[in-house]
C-alpha positions as CSV (number, residue, x, y, z in Angstrom):
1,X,16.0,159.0,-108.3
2,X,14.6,161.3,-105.6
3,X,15.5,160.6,-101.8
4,X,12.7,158.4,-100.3
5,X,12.2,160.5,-97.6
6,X,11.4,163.8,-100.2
7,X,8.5,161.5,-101.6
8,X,7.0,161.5,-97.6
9,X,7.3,165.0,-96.8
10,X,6.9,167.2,-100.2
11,X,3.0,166.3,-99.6
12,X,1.1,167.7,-97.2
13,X,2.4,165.4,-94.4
14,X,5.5,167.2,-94.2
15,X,4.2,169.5,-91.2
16,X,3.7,165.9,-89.2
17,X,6.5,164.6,-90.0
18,X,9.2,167.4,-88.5
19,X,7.0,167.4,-85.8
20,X,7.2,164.0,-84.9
21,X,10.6,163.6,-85.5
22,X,11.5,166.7,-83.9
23,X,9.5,165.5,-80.8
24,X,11.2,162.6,-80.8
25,X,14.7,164.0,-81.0
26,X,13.6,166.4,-77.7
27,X,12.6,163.4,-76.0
28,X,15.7,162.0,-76.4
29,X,17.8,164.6,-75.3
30,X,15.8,165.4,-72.6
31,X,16.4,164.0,-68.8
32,X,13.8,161.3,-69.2
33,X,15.3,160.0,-72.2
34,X,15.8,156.8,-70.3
35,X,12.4,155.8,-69.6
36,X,9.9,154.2,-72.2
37,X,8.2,156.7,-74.3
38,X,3.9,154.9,-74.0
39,X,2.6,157.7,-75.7
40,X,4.2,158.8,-78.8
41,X,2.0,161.1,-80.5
42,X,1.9,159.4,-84.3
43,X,-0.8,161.5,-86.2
44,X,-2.7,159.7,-88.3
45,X,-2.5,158.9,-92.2
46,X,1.6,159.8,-91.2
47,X,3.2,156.3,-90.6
48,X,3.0,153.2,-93.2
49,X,2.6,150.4,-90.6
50,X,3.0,150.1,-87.1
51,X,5.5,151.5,-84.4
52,X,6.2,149.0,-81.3
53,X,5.0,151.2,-77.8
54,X,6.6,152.0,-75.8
55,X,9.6,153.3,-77.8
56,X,12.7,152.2,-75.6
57,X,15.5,154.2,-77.0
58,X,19.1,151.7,-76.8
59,X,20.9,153.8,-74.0
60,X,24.7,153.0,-75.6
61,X,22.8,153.5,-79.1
62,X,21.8,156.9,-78.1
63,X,24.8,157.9,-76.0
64,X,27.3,157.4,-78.9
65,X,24.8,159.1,-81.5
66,X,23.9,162.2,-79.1
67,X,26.1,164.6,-80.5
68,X,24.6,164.1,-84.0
69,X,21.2,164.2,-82.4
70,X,22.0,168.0,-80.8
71,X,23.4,169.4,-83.8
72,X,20.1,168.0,-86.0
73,X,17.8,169.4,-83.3
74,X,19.4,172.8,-83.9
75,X,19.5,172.4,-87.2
76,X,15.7,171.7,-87.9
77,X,14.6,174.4,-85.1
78,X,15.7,176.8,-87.9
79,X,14.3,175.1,-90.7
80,X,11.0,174.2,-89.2
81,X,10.2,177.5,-87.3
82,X,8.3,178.8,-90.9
83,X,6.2,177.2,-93.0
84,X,7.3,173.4,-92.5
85,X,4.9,172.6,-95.7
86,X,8.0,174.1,-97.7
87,X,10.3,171.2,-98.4
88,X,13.5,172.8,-98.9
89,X,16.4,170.3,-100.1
90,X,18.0,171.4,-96.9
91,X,15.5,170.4,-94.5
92,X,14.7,167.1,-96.6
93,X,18.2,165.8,-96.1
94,X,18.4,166.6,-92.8
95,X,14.7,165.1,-91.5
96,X,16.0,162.1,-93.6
97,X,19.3,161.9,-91.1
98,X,17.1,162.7,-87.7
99,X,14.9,159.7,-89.1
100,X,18.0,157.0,-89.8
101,X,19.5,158.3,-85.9
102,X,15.9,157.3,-84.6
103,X,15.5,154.3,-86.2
104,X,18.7,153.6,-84.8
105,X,18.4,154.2,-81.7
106,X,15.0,152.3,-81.2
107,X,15.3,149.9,-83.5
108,X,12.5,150.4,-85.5
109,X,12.0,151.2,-89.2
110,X,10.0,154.7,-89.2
111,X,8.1,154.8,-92.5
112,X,6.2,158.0,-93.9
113,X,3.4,158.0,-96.3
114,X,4.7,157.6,-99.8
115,X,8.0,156.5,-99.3
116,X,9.1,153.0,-101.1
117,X,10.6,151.2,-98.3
118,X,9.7,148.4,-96.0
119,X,6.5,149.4,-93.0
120,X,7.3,151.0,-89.9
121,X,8.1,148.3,-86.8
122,X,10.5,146.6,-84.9
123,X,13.6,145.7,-86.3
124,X,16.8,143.3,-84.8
125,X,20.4,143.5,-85.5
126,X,22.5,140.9,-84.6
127,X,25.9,140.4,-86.0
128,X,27.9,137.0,-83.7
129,X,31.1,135.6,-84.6
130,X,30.6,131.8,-82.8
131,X,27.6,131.0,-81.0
132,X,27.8,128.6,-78.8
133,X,24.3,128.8,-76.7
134,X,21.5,130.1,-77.9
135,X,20.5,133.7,-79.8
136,X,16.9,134.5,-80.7
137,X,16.5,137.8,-83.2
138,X,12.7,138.2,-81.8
139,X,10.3,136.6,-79.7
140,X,6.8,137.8,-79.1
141,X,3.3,136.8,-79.0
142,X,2.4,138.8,-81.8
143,X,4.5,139.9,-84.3
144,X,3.4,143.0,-86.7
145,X,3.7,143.9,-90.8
146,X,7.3,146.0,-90.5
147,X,9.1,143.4,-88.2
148,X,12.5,142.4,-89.9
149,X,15.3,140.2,-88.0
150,X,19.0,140.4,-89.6
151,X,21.3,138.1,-88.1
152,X,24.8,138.1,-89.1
153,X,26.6,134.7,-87.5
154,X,30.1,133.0,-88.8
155,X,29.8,130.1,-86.9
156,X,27.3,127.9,-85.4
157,X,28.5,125.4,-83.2
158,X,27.4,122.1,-82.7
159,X,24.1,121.9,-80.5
160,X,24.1,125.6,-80.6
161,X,20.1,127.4,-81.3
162,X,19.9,130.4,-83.6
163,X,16.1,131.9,-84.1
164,X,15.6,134.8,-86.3
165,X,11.9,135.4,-85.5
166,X,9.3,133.2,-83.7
167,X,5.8,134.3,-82.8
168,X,2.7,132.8,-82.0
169,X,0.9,134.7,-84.7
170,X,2.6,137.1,-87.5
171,X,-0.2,139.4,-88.4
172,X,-0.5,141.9,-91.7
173,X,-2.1,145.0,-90.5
């Protein structure tokens, strides 16, 4: 079964996709890594859903991934120099592992065109081993197609409040 991420980018998308991703990846590693990201430049007819803007990267996410994130971005400068419509095996593999770092460190689901896998959005991990007070996995006014809460909690204790996802209104767009 071919890697969902060779689906995306062997059609003509693949030029938008190492660009985004590439953009992304200099963002991060840039000095104003820290500060939300309003104006990601998503081209069109890319993405399957929605991102959440800003992208806030998780600062201990991104600190403890940054070496990986350096060695990809110097990886895919070589690869994606050329012609970036030639999907090479090579640069397939290592788009796919810029593309699980990002998701990663913002905490959303980044879905191309074509792949079989749940819409791009906003995503929550929460793994607890008692809780005691209260945890919600996400609370917003409006909650887009692509959101996904996964909590992870061995004990509830009595009184305690545990919310994987409320919203005023859950839309499909």
């Amino acid at each position: 079964m071919p890697d969902p991420m060779e689906i995306a980018v062997v059609s003509s998308v693949l030029p938008a996709v190492a660009t985004f991703v590439m953009q992304r990846m200099e963002r991060l590693l840039s000095s104003s890594a820290s500060e939300p990201e309003d104006d990601a430049d998503v081209p069109s007819g890319t993405l399957v859903g929605r991102l959440q803007l800003p992208l806030q990267p998780d600062g201990d996410r991104l600190q403890a991934r940054r070496g990986e994130l350096e060695l990809l971005q110097d990886i895919l400068a070589d690869h994606t120099h050329g012609d970036a419509a030639a999907a090479s095996p090579s640069l397939l593999r290592h788009l796919a592992r810029a593309r699980d770092i990002l998701e990663d460190v913002y905490s959303q689901r980044i879905t191309f065109v074509g792949e079989d896998r749940p819409a791009s959005g906003p995503f929550v991990r929460q793994k607890v081993t008692t809780l005691s007070g209260e945890a919600t996995g996400m609370d917003a006014d409006e909650i887009a197609q692509g959101s996904h809460v996964d909590q992870d909690v061995e004990t509830v204790d009595a009184g305690a409040k545990l919310i994987g996802m409320k919203a005023r209104r859950i839309t499909q767009q």
